[in-house]
Backbone atoms as SQL, in Angstrom:
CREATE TABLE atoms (id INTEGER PRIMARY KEY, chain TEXT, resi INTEGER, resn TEXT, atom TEXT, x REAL, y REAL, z REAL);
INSERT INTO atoms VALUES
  (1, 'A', 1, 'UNK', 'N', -42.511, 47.888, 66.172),
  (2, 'A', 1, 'UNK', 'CA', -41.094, 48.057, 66.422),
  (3, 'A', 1, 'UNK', 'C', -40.813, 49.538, 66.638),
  (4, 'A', 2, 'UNK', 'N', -39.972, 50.157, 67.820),
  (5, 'A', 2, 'UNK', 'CA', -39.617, 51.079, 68.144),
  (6, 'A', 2, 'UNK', 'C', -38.064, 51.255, 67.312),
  (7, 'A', 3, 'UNK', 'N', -38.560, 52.411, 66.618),
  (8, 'A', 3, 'UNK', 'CA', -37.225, 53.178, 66.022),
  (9, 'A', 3, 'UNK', 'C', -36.001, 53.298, 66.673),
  (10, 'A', 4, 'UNK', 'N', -35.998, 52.919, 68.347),
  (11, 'A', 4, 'UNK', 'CA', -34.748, 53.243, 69.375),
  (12, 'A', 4, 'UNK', 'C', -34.144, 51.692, 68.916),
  (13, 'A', 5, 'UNK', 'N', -35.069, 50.995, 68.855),
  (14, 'A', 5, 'UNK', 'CA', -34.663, 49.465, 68.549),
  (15, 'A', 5, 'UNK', 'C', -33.349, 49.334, 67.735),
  (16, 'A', 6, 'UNK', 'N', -33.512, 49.917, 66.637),
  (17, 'A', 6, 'UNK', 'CA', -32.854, 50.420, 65.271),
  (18, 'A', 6, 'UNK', 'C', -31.155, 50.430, 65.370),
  (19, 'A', 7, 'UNK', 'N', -30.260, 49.788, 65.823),
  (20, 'A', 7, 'UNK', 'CA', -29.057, 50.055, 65.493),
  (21, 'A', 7, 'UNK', 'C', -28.322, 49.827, 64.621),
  (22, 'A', 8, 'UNK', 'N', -27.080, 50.459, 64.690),
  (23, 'A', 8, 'UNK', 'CA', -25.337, 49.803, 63.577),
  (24, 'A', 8, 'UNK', 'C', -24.536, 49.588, 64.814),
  (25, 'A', 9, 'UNK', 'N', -23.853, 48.883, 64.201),
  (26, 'A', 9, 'UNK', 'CA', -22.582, 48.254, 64.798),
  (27, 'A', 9, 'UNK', 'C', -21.047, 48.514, 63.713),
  (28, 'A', 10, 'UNK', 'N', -20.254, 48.507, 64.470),
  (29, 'A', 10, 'UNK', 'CA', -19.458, 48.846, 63.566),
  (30, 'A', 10, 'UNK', 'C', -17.877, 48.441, 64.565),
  (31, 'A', 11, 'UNK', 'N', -16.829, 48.463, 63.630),
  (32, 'A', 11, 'UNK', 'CA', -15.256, 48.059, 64.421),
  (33, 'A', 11, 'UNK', 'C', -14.640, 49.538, 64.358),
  (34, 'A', 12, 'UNK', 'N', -13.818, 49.794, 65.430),
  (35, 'A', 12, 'UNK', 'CA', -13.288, 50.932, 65.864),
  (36, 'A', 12, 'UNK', 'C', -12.222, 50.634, 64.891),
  (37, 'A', 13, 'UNK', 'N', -11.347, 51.977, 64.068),
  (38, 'A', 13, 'UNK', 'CA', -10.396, 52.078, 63.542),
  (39, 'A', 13, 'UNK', 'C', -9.260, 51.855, 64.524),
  (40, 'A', 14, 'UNK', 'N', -9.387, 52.629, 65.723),
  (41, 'A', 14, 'UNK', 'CA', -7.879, 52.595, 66.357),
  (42, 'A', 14, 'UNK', 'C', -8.262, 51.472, 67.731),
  (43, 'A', 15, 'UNK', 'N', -8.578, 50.580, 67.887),
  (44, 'A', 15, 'UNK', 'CA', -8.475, 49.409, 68.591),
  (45, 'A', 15, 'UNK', 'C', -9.259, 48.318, 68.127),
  (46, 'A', 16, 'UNK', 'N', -9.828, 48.176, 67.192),
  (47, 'A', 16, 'UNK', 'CA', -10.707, 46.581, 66.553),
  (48, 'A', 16, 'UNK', 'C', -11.673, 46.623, 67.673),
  (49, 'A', 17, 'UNK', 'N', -12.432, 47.162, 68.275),
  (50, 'A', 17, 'UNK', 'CA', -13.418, 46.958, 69.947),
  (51, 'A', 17, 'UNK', 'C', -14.752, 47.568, 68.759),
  (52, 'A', 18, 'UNK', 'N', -15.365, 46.204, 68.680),
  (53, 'A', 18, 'UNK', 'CA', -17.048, 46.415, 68.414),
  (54, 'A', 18, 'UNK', 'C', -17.778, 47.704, 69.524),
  (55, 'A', 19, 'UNK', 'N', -18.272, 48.165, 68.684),
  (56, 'A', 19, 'UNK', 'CA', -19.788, 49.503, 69.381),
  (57, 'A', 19, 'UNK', 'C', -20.610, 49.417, 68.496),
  (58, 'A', 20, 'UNK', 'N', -21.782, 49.623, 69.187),
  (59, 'A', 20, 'UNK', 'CA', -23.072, 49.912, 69.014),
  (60, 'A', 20, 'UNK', 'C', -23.396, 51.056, 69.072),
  (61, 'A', 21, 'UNK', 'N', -24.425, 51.829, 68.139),
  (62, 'A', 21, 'UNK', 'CA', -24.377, 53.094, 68.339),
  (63, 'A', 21, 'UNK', 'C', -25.508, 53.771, 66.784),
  (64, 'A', 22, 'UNK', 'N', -25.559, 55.014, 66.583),
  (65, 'A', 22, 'UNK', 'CA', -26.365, 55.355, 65.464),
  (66, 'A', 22, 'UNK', 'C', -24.894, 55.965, 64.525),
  (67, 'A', 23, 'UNK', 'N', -25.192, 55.670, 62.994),
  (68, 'A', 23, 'UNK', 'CA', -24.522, 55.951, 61.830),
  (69, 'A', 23, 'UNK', 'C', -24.474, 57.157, 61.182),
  (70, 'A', 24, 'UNK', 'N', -22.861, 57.646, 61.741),
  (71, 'A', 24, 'UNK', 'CA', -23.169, 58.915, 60.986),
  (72, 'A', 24, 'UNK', 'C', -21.710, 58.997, 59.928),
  (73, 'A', 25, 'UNK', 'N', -22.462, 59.603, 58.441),
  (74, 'A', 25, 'UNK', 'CA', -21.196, 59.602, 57.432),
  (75, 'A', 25, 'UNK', 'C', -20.852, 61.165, 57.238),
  (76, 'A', 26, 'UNK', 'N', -19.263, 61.431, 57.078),
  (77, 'A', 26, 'UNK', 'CA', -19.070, 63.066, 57.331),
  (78, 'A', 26, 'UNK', 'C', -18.068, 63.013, 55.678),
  (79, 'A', 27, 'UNK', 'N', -18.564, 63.549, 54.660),
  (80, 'A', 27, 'UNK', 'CA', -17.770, 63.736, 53.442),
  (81, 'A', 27, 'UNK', 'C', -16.428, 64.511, 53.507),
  (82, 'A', 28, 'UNK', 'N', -15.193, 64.418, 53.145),
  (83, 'A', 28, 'UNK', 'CA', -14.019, 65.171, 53.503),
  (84, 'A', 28, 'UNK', 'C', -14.017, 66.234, 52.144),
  (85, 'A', 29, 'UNK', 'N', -13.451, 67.105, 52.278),
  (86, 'A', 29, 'UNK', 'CA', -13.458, 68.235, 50.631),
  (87, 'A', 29, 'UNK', 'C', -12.275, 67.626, 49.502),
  (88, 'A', 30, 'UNK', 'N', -11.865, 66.387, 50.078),
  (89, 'A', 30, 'UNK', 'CA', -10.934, 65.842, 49.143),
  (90, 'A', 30, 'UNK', 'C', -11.863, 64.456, 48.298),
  (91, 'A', 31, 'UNK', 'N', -12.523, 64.387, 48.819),
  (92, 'A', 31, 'UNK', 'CA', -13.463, 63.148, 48.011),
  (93, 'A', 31, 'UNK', 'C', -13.913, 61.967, 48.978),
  (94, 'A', 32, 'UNK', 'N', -13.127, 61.672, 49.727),
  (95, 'A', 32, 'UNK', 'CA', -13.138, 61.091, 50.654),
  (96, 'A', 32, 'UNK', 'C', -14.588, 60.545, 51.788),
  (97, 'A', 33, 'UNK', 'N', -15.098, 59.627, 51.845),
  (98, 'A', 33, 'UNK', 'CA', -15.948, 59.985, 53.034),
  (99, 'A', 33, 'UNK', 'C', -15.744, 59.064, 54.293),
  (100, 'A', 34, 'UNK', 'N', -16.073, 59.455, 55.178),
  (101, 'A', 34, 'UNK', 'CA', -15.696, 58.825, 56.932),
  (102, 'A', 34, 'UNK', 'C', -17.214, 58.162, 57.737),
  (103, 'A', 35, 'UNK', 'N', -16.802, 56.609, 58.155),
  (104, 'A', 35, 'UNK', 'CA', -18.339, 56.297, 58.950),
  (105, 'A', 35, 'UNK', 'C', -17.988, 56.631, 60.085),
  (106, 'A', 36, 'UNK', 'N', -18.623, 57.437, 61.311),
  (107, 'A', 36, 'UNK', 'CA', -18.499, 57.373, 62.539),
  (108, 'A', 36, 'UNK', 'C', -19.799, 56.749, 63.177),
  (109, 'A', 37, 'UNK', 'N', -19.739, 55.987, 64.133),
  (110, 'A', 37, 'UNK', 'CA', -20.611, 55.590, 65.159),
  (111, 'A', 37, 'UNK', 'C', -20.531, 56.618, 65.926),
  (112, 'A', 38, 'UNK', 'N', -21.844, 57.033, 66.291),
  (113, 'A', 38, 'UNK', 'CA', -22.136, 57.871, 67.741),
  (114, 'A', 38, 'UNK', 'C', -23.224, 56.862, 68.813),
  (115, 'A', 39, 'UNK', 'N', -22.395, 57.080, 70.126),
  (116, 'A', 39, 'UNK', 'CA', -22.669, 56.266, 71.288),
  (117, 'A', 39, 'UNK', 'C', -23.501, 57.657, 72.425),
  (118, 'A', 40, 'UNK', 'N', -24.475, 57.126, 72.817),
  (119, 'A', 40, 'UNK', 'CA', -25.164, 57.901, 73.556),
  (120, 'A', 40, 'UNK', 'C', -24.218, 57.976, 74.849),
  (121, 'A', 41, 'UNK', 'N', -24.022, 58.843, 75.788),
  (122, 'A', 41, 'UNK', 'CA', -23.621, 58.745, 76.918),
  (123, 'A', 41, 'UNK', 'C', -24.540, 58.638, 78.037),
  (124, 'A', 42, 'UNK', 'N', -24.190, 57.835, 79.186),
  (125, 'A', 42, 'UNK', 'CA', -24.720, 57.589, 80.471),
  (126, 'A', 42, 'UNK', 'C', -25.099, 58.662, 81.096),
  (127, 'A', 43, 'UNK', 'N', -25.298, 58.412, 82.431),
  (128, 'A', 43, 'UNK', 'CA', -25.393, 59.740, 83.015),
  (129, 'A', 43, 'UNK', 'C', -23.957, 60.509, 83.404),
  (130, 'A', 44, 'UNK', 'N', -23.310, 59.915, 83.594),
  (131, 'A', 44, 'UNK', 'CA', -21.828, 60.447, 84.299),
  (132, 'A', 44, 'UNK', 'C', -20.690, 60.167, 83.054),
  (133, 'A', 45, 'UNK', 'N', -21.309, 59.892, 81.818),
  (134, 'A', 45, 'UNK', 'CA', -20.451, 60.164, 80.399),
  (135, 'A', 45, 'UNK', 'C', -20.940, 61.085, 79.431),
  (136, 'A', 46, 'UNK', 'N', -20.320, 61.369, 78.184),
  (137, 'A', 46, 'UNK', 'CA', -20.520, 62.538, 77.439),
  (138, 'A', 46, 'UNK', 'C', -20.448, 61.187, 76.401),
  (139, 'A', 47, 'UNK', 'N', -21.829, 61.652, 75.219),
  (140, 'A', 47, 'UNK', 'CA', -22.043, 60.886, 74.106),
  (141, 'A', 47, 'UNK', 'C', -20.439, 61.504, 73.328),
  (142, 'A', 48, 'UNK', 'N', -20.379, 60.170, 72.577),
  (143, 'A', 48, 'UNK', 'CA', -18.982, 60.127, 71.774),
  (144, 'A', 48, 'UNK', 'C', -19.560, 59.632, 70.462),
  (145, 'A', 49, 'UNK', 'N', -18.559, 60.549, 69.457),
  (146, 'A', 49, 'UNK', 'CA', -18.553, 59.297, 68.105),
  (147, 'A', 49, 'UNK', 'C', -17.057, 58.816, 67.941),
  (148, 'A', 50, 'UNK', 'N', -17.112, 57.765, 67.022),
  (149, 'A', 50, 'UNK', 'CA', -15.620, 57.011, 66.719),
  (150, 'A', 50, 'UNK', 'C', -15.678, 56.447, 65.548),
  (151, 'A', 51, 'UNK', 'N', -14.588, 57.009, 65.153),
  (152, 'A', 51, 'UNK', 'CA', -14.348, 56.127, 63.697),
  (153, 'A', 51, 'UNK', 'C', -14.082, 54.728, 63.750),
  (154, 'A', 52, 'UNK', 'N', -15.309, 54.311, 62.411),
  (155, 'A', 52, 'UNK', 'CA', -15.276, 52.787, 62.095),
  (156, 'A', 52, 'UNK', 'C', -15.323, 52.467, 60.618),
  (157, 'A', 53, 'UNK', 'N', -14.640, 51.178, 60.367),
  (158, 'A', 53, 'UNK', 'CA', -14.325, 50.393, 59.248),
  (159, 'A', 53, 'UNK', 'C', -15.573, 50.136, 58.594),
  (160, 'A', 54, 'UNK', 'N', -15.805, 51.108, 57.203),
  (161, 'A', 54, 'UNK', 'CA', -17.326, 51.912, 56.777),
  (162, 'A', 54, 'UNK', 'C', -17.273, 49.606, 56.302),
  (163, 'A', 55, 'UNK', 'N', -16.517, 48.569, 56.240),
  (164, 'A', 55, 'UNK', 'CA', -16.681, 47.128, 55.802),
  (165, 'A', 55, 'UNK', 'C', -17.167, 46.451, 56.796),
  (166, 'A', 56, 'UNK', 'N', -17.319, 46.769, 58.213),
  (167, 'A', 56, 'UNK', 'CA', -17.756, 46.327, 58.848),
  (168, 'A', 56, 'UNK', 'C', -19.368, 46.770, 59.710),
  (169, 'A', 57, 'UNK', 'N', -19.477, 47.984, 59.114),
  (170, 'A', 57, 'UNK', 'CA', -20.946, 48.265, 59.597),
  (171, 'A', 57, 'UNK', 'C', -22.123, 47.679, 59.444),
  (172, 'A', 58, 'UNK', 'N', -22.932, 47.197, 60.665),
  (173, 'A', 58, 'UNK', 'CA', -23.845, 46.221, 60.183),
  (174, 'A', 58, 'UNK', 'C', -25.124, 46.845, 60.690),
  (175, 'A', 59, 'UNK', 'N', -26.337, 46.162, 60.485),
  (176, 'A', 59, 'UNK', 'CA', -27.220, 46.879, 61.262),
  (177, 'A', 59, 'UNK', 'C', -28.054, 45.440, 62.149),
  (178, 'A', 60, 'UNK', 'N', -28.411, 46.493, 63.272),
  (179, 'A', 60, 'UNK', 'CA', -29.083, 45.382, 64.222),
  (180, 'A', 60, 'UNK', 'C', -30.328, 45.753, 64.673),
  (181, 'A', 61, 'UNK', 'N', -31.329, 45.024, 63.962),
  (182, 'A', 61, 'UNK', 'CA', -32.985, 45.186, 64.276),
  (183, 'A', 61, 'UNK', 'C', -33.278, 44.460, 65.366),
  (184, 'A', 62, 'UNK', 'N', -33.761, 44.753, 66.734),
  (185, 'A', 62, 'UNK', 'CA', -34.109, 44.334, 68.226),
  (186, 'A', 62, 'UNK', 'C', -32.836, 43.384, 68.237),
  (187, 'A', 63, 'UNK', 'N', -32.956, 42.677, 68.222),
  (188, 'A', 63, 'UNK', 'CA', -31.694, 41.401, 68.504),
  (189, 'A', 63, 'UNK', 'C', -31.026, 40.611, 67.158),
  (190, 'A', 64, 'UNK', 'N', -31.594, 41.221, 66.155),
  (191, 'A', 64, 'UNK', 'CA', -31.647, 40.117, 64.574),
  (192, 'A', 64, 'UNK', 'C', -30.414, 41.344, 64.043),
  (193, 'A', 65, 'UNK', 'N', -29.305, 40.515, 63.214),
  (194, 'A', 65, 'UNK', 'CA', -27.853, 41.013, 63.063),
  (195, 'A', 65, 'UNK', 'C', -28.185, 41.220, 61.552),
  (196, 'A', 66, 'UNK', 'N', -28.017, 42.153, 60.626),
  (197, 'A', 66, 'UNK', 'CA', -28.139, 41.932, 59.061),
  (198, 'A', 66, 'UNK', 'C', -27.022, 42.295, 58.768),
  (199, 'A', 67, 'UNK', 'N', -26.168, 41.236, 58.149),
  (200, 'A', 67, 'UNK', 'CA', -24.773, 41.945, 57.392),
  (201, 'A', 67, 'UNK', 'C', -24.460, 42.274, 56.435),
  (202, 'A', 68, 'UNK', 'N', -23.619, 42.977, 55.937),
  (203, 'A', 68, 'UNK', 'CA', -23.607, 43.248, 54.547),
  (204, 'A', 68, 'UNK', 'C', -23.139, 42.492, 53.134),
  (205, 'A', 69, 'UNK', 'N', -24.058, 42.343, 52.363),
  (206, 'A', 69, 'UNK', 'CA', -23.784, 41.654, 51.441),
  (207, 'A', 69, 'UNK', 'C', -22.118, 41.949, 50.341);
């Protein structure tokens, strides 16, 4: 199995629209912490991250969905 295989999935805070993408968590200085998905960009796009609902992040091995318990 190739490590590229390897994704999360996760629901956008400001429209409910599922992405795919790699998991990144950013701690706030108030206690707080934030999941963002980062999405690779195409050739004629710029990679993005977006905040997602840290309850809905799942991970997806080649095609097999694991959710969270």
């Amino acid at each position: 199995m190739k490590l590229s295989s390897v994704k999360l999935t996760g629901k956008r805070e400001d429209n409910g629209e599922w992405i795919e993408g790699d998991l990144i968590r950013k701690g706030s200085r108030f206690g707080g912490s934030y999941h963002y998905i980062y999405v690779d960009g195409d050739f004629d796009e710029e990679a993005k991250e977006y905040l997602v609902d840290a309850s809905t992040v799942e991970l997806v091995v080649g095609n097999k969905l694991y959710k969270q318990k």
